[in-house]
Backbone as a chain_set.jsonl record, in Angstrom:
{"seq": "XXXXXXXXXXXXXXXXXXXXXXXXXXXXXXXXXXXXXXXXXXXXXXXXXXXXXXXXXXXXXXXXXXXXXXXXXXXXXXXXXXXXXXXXXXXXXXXXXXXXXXXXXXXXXXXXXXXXXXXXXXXXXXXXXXXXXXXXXXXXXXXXXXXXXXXXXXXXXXXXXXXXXXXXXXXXXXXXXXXXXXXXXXXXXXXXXXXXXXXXXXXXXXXXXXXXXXXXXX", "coords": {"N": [[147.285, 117.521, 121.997], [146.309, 115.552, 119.163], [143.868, 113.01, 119.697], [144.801, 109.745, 119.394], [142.706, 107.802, 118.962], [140.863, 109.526, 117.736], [142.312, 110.319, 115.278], [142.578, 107.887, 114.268], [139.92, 107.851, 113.383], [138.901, 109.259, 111.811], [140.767, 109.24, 109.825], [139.123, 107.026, 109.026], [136.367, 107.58, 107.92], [137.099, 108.988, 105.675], [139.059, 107.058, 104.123], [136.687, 105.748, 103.509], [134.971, 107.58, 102.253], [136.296, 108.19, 100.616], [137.099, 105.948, 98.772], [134.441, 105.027, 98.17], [133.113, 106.641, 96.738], [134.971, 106.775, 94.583], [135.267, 104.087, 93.305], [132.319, 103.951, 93.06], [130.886, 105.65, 91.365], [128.354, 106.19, 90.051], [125.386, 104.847, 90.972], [123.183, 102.288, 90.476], [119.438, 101.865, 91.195], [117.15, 99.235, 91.494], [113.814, 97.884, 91.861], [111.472, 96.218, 92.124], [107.934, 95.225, 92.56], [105.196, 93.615, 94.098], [101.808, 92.823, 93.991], [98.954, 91.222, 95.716], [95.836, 89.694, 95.924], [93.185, 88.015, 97.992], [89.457, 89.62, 98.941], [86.916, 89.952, 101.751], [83.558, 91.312, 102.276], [81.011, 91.869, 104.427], [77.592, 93.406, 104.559], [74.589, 92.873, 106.415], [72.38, 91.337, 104.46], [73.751, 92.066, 102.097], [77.051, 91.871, 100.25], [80.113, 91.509, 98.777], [83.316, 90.217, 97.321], [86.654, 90.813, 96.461], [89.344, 91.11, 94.533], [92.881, 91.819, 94.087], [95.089, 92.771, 92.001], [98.368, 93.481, 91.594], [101.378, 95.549, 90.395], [104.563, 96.79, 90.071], [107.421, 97.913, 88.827], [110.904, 99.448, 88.888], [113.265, 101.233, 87.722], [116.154, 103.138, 88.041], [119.29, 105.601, 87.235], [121.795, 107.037, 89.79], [123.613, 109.87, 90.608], [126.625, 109.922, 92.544], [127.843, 111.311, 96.116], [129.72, 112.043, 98.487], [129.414, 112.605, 102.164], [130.447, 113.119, 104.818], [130.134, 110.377, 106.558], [128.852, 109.017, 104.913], [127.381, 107.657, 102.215], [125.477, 109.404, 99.361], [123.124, 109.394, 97.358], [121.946, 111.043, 94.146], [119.68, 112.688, 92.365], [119.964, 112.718, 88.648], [120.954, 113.61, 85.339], [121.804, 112.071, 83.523], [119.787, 109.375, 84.225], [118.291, 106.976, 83.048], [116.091, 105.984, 83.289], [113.618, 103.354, 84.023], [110.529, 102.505, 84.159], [107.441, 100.686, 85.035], [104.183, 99.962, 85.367], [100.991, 97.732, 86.561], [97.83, 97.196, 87.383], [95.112, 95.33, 87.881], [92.513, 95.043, 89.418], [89.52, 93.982, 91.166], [86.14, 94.169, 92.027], [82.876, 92.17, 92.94], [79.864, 91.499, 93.619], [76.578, 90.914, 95.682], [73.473, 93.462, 96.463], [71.281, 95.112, 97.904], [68.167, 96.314, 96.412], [65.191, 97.909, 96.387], [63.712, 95.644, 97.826], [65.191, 93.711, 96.2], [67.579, 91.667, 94.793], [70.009, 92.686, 93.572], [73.148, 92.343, 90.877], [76.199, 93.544, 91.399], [79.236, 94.759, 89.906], [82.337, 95.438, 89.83], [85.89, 97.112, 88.067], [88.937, 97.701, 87.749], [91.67, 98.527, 85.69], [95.24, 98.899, 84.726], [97.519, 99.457, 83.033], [100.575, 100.141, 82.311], [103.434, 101.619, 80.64], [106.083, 103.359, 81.2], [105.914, 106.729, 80.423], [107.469, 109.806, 79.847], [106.981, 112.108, 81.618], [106.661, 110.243, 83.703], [108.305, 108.833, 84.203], [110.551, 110.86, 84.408], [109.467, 111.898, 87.087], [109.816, 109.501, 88.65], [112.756, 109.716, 88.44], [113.593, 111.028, 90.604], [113.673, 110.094, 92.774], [116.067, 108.848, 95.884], [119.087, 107.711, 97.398], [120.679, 106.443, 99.953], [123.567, 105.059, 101.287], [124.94, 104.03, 104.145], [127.785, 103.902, 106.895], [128.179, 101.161, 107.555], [127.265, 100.197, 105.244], [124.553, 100.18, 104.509], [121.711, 100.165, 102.797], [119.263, 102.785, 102.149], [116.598, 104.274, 100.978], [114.611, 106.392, 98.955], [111.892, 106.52, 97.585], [109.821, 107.952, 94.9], [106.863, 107.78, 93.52], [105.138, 107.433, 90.365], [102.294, 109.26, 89.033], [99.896, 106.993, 87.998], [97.338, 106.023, 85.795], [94.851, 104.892, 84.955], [91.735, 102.52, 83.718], [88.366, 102.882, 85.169], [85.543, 101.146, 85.45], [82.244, 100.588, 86.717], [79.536, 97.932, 87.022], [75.946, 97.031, 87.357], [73.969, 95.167, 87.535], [74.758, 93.972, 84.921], [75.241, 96.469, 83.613], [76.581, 99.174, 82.211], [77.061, 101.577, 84.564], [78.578, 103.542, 85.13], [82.133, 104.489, 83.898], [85.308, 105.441, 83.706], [88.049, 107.181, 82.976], [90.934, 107.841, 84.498], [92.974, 108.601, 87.52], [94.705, 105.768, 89.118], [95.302, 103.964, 91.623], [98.209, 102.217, 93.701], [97.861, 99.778, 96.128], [97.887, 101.743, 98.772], [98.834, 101.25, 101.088], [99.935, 98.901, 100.975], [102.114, 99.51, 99.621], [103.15, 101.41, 101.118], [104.337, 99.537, 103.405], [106.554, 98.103, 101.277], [108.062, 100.163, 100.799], [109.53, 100.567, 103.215], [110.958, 98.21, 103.472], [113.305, 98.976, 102.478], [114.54, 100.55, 104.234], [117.349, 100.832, 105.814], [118.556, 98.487, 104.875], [120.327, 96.068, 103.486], [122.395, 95.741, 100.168], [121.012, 94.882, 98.463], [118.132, 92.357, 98.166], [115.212, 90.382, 99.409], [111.912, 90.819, 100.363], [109.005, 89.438, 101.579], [105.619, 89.496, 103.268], [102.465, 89.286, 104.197], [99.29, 91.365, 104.76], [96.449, 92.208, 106.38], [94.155, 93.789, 105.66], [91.117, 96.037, 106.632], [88.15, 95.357, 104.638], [85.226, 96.972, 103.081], [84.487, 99.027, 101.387], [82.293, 101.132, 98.894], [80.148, 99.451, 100.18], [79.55, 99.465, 103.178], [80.069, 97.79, 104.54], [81.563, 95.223, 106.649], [84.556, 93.824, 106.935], [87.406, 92.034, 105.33], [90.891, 92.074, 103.86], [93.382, 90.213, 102.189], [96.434, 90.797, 101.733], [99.095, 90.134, 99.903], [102.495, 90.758, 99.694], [104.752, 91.357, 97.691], [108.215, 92.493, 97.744], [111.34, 93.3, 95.729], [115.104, 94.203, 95.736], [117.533, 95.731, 94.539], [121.007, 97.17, 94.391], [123.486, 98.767, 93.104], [126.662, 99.727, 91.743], [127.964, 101.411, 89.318]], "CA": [[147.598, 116.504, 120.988], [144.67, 114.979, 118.618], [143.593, 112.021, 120.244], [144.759, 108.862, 118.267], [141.096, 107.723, 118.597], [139.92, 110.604, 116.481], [142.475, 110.665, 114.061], [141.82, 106.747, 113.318], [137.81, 107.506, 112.812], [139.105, 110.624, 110.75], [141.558, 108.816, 108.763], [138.673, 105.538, 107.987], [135.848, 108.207, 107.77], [137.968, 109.789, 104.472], [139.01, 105.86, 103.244], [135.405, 105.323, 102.977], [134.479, 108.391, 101.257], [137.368, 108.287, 98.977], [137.031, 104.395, 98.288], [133.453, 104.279, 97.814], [133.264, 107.573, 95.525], [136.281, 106.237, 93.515], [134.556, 102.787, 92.793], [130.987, 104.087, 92.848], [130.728, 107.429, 90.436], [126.749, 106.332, 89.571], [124.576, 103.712, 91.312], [121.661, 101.999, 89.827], [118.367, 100.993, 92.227], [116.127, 98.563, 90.924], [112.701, 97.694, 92.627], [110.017, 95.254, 91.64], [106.591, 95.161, 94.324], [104.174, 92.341, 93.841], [100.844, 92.764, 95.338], [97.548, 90.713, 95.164], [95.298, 88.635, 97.131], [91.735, 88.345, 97.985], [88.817, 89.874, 100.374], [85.418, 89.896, 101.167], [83.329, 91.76, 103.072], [79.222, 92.183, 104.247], [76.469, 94.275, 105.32], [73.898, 92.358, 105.979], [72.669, 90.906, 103.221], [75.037, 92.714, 100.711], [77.909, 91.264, 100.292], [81.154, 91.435, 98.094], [84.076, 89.696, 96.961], [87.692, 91.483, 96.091], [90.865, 90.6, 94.469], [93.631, 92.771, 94.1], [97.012, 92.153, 91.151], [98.994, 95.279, 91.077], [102.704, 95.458, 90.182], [105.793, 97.947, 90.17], [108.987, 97.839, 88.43], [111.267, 100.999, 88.38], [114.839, 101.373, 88.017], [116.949, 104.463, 87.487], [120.697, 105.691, 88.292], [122.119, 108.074, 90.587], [125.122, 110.11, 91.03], [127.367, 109.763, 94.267], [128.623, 112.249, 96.757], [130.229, 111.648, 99.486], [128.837, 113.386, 103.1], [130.925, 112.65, 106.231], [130.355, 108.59, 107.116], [127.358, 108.584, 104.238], [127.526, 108.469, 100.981], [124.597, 109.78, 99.132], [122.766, 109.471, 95.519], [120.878, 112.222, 94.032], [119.309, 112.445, 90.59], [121.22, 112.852, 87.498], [120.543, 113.642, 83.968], [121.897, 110.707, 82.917], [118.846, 108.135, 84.965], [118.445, 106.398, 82.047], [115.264, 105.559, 84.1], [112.454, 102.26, 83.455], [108.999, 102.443, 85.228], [106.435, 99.893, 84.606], [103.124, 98.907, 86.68], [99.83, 96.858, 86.399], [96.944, 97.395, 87.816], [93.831, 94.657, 87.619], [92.05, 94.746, 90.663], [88.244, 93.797, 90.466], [85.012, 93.274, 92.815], [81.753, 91.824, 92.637], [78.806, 90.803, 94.604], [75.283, 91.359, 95.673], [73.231, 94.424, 96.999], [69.323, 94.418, 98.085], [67.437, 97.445, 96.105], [64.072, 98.167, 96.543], [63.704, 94.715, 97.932], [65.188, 92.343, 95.29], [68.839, 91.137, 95.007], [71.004, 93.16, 92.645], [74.614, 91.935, 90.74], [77.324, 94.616, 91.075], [81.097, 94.353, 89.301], [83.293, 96.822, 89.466], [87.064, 96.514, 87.706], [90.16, 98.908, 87.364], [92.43, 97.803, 84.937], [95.792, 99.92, 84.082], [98.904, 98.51, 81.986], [101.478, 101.28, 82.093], [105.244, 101.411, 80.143], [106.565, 104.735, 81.714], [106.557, 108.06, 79.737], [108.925, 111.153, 79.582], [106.939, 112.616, 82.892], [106.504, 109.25, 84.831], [109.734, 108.394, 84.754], [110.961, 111.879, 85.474], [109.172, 111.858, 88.801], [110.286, 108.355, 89.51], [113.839, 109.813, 88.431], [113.655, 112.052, 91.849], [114.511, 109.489, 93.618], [117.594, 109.115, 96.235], [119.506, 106.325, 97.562], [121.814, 106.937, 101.111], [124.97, 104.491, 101.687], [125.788, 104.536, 105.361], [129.233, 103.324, 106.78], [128.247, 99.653, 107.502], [126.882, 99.401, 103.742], [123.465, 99.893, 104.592], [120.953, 101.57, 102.12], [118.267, 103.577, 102.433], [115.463, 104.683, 99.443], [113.282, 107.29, 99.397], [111.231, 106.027, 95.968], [109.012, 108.924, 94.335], [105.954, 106.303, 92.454], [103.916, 108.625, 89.482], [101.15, 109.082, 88.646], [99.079, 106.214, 87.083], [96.275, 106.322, 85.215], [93.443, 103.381, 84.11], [90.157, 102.901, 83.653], [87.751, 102.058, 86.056], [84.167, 100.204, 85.155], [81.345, 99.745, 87.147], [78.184, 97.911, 86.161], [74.532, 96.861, 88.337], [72.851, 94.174, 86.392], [75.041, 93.898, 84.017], [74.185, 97.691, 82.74], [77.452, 99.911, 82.689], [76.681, 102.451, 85.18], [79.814, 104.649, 85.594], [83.267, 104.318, 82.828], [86.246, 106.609, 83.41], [89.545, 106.932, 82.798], [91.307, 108.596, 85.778], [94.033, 108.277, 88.266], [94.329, 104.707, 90.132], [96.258, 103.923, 93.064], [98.741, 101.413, 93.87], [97.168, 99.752, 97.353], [98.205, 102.415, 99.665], [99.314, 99.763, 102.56], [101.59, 97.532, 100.932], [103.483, 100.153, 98.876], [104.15, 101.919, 103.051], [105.412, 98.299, 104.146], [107.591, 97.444, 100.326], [109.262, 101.349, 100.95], [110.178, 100.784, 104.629], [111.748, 97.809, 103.61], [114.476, 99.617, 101.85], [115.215, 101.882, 104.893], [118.45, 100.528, 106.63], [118.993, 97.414, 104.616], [121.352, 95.21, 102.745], [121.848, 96.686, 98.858], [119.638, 94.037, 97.835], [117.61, 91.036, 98.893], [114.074, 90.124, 98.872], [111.266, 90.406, 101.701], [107.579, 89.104, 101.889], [104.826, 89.876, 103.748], [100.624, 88.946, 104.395], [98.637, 92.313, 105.321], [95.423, 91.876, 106.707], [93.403, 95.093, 105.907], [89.672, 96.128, 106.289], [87.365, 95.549, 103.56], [84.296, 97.339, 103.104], [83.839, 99.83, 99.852], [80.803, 101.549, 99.401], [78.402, 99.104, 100.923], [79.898, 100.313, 104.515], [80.093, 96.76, 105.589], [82.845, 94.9, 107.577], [85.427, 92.332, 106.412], [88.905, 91.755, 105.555], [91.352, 91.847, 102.663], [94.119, 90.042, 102.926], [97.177, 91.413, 100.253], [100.048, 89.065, 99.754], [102.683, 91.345, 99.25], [106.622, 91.304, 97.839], [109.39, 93.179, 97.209], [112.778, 92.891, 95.562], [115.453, 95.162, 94.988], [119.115, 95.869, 94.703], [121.597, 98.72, 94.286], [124.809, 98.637, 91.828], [127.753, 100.699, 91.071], [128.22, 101.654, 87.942]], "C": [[146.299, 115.844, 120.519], [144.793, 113.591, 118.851], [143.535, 111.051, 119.263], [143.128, 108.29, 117.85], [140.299, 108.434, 117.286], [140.2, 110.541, 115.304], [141.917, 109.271, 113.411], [140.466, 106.756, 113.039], [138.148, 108.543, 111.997], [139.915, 109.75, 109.15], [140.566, 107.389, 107.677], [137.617, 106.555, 107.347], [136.36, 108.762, 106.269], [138.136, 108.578, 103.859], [137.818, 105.553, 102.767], [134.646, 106.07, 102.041], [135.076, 108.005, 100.17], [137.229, 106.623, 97.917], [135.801, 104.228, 97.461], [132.805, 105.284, 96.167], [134.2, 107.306, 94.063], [135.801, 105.148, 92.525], [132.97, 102.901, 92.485], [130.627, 105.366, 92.352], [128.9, 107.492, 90.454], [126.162, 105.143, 90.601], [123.324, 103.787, 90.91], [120.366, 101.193, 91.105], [117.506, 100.001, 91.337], [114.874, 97.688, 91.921], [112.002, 97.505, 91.815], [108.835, 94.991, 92.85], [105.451, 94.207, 93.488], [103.034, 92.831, 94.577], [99.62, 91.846, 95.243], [97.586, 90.177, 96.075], [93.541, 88.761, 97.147], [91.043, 88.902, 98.749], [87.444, 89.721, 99.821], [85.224, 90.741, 102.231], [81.61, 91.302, 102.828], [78.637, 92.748, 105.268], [75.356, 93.389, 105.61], [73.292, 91.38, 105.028], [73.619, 91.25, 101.796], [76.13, 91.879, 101.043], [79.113, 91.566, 99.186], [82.547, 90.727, 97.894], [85.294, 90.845, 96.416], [88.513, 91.008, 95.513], [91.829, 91.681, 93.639], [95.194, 91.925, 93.007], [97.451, 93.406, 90.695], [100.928, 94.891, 91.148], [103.451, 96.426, 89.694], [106.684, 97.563, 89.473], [109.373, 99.588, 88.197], [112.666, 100.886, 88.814], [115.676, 102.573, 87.23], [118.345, 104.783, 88.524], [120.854, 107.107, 88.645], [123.345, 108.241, 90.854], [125.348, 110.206, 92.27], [128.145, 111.2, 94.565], [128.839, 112.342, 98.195], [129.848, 113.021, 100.535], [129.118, 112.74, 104.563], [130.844, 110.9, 106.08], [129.203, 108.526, 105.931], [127.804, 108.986, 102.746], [126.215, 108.477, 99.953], [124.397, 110.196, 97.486], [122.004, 109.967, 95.093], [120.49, 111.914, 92.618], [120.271, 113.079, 89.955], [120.231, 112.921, 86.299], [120.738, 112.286, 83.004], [121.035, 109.041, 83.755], [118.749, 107.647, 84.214], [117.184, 104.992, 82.898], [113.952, 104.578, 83.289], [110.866, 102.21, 84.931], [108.03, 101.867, 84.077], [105.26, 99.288, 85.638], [101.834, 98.529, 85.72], [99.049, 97.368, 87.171], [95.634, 96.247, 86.741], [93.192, 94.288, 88.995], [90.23, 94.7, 90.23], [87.385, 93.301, 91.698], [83.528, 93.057, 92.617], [80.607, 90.969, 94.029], [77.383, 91.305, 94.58], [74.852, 92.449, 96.661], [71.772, 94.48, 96.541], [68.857, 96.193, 97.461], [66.307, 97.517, 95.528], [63.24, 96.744, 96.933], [64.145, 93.178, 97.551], [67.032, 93.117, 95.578], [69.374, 91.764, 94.001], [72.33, 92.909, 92.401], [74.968, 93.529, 91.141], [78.497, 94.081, 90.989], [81.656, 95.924, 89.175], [85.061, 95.958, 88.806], [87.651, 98.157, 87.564], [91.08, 98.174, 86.967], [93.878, 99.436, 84.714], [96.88, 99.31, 84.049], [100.08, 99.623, 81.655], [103.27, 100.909, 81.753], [105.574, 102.858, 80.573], [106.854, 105.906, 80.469], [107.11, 108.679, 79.796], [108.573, 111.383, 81.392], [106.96, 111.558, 84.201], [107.854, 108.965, 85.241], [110.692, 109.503, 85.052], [110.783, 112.161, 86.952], [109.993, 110.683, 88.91], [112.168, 108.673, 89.903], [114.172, 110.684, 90.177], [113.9, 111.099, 92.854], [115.727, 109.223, 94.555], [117.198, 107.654, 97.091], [120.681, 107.005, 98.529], [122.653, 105.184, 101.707], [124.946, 104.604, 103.205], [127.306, 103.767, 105.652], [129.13, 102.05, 106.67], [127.351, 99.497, 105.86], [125.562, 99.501, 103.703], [122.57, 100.774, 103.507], [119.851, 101.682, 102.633], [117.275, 104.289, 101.456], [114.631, 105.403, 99.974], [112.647, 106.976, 97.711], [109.7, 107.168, 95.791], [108.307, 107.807, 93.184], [105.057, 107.872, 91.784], [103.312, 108.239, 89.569], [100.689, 107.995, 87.737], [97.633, 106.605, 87.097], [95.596, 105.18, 84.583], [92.252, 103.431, 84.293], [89.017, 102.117, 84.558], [86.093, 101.93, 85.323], [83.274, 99.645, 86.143], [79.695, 99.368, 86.543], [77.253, 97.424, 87.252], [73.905, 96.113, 87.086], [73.343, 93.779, 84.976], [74.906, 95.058, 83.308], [75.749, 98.567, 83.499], [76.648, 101.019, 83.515], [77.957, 103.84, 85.729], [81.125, 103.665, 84.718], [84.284, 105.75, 83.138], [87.347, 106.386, 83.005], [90.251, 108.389, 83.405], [92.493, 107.615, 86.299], [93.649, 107.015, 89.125], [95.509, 104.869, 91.202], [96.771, 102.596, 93.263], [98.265, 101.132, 95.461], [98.395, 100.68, 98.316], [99.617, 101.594, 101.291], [100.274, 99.601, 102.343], [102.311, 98.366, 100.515], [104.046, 100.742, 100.289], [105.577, 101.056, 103.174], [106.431, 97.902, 102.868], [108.376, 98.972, 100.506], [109.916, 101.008, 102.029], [111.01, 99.5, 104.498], [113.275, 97.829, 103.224], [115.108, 100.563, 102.653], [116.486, 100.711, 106.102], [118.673, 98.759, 106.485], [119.637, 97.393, 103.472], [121.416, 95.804, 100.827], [120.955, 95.892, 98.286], [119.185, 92.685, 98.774], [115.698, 91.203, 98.199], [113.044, 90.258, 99.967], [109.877, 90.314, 101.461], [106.717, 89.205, 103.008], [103.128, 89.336, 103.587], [100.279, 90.465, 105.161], [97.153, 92.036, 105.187], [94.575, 93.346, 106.846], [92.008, 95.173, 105.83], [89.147, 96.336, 104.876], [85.918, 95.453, 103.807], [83.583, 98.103, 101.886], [82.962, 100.518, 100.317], [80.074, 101.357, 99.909], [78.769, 99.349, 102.756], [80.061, 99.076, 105.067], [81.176, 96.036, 105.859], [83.611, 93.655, 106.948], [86.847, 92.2, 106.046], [89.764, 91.441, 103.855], [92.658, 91.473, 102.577], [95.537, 90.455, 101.401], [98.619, 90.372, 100.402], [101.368, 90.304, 98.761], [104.103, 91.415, 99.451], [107.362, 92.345, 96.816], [110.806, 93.088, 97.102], [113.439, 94.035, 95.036], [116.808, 95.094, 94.715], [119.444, 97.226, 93.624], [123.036, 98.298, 93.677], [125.799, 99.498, 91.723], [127.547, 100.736, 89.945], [129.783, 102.885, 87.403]], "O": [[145.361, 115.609, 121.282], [145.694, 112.949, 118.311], [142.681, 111.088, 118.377], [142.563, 108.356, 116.758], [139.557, 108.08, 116.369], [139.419, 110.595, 114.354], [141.143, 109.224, 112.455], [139.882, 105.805, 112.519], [137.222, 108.668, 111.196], [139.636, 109.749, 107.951], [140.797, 106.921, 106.562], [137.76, 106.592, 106.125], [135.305, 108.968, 105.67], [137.448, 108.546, 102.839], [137.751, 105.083, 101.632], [133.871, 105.588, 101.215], [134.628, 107.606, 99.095], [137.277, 106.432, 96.702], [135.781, 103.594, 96.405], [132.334, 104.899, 95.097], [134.018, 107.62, 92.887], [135.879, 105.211, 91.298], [132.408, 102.074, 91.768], [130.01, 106.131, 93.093], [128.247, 108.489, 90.762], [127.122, 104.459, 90.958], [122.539, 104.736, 90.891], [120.553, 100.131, 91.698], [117.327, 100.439, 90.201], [115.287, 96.829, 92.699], [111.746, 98.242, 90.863], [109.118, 94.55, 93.964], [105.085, 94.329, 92.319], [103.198, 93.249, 95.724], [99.32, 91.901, 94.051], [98.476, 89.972, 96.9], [92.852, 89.479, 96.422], [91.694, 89.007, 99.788], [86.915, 89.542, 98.724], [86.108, 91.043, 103.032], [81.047, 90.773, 101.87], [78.919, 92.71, 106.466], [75.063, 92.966, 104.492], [74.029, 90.406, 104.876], [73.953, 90.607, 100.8], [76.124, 91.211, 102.077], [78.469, 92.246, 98.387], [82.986, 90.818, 99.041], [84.799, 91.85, 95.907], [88.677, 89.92, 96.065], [91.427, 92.269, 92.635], [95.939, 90.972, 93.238], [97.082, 94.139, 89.778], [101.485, 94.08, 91.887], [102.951, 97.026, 88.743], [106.721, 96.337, 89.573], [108.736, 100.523, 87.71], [113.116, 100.553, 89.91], [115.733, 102.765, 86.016], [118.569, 104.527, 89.707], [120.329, 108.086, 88.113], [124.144, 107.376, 91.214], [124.49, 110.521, 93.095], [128.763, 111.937, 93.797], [127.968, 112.764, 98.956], [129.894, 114.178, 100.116], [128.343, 112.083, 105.258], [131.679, 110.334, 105.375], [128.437, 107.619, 106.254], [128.3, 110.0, 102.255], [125.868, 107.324, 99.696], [125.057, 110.891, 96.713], [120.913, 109.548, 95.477], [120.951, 111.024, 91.904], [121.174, 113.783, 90.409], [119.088, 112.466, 86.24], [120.058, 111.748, 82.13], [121.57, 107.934, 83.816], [119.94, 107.339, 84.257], [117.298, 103.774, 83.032], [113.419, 104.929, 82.236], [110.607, 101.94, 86.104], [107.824, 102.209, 82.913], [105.409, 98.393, 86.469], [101.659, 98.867, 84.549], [99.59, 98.221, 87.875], [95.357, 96.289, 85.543], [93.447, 93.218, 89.548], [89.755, 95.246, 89.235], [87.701, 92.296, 92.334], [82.965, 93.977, 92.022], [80.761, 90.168, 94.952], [76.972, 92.005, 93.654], [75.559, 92.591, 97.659], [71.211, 94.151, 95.496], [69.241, 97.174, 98.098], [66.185, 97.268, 94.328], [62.131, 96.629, 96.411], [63.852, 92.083, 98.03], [67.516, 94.133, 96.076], [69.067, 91.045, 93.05], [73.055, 93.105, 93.377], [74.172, 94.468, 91.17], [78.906, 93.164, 91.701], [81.408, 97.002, 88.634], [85.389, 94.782, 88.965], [87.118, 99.25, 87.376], [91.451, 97.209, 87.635], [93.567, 100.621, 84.598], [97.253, 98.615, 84.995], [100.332, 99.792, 80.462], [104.057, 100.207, 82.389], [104.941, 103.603, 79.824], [107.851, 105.907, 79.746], [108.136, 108.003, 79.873], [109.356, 111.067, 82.287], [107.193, 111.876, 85.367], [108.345, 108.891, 86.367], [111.606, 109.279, 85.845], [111.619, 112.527, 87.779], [111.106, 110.952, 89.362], [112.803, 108.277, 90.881], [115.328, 110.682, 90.599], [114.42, 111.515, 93.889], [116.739, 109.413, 93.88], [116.213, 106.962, 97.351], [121.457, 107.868, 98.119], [122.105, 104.395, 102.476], [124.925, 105.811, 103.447], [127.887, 103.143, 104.764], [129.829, 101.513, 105.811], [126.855, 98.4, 105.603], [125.105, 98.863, 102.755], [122.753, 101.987, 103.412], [119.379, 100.897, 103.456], [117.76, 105.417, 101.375], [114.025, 105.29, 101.039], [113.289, 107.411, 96.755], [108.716, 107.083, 96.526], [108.901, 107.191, 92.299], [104.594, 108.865, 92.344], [103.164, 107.102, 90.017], [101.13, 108.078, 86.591], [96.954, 107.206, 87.929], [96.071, 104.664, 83.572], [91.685, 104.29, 84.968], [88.887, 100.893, 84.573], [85.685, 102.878, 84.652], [83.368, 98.465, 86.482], [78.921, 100.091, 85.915], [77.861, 97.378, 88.321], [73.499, 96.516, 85.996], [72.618, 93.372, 84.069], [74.405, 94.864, 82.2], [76.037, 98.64, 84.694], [75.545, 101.333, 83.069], [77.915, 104.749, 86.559], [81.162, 102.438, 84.803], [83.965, 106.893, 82.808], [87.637, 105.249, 82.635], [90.166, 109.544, 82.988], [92.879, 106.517, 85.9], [92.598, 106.993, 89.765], [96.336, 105.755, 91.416], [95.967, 101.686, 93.06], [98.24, 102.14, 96.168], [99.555, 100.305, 98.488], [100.664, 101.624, 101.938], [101.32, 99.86, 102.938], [103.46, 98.223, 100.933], [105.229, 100.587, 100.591], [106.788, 101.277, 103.137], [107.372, 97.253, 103.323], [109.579, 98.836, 100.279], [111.133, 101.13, 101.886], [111.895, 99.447, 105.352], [114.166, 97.032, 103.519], [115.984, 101.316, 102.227], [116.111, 99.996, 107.031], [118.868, 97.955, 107.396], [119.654, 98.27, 102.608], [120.377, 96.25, 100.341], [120.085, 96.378, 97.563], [119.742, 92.191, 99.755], [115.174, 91.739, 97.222], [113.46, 89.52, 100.861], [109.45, 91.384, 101.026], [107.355, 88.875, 104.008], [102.843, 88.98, 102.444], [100.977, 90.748, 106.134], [96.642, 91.694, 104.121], [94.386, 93.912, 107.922], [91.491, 94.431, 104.994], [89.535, 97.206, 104.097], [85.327, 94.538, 104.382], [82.439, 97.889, 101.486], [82.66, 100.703, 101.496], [79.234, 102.157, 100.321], [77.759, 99.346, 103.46], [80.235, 99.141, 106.284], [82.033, 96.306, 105.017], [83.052, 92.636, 106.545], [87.495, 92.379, 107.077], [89.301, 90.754, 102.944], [93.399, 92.403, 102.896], [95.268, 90.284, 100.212], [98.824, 90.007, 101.559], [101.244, 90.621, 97.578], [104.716, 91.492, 100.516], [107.165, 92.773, 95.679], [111.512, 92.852, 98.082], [112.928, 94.796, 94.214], [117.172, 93.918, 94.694], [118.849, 97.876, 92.763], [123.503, 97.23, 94.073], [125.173, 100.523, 91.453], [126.769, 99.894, 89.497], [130.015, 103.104, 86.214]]}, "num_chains": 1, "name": "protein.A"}
């Protein structure tokens, strides 16, 4: 005889699929990441200054399909997907060459509204339901692109326009906070990372760094 036990986790196991599939055909994610803050570091006499303002937005929907106790959101043709970031991060300070005191500035600037391919990658995205309601994000971030500027004395010395990077760090700690939480909310953070650059010398950068998101039926 099938053990009433089983059939009642069989019979909620199936209410939950059927319920949440029924009421949830598409779901929309939406994620905003804050980052900035300041550092310094020094060698010796060298020295530098940092500050970091970088920012995320990206929201796109996903179709549902139900998978035992989980229900699970894959890409769709219809994402009807928004990606937007910033980038102004910038440092400056001094550096001793050939005995005398030299400025250096560096800046990376990049202002991005999402194109056809950015927001296709971002569309690759998935979004996992479990039984207690919990979600889970795996967030695919494109490629950006801005221009970086450094100058020595005031005297451009290097201009490109190339791939930048969203700080490595904080975007880790604003993904992991989307793994086995609430469909939305908000969580903040202080990361205290080494700063050094080129001049090899020791110091600290501290990134002030938030993320908000939430998840929707549709």
């Amino acid at each position: 005889m099938f053990p009433a036990r089983l059939a009642v986790a069989a019979l909620s196991a199936a209410a939950f699929s059927t319920a949440v599939c029924a009421g949830e055909r598409y779901g929309r994610l939406t994620v905003d990441v804050l980052i900035d803050g300041p550092g310094q570091s020094r060698a010796g006499p060298d020295h530098a200054t940092y500050v970091t303002a970088q920012s995320v937005h990206m929201a796109f929907t996903l179709l549902a399909s139900s998978a035992g106790d989980a229900i699970h959101y894959s890409p769709t043709n219809a994402c009807n997907g928004e990606f937007a970031a910033t980038i102004d991060d910038s440092v400056a300070g001094l550096f001793v060459d050939g005995g005398e005191m030299r400025q250096f500035a560096g800046r990376t600037t990049a202002r991005v509204k999402g194109d056809a391919l950015q927001v296709s990658t971002m569309c690759r995205g998935t979004v996992t339901i479990d039984r207690a309601g919990k979600l889970s994000a795996r967030l695919a971030l494109p490629r950006i692109d801005g221009h970086v500027v450094n100058t020595e004395a005031g005297r451009v010395v290097y201009a490109s326009r190339s791939e930048v990077l969203i700080d490595q760090q904080a975007w880790k700690w604003a993904v992991a906070q989307l793994q086995g939480a609430a469909r939305g909310g908000v969580q903040r953070t202080v990361l205290k990372v080494p700063a050094g650059g080129t001049m090899g010398g020791k110091g600290e950068h501290q990134l002030n760094v938030q993320v908000r998101w939430a998840f929707a039926p549709k």
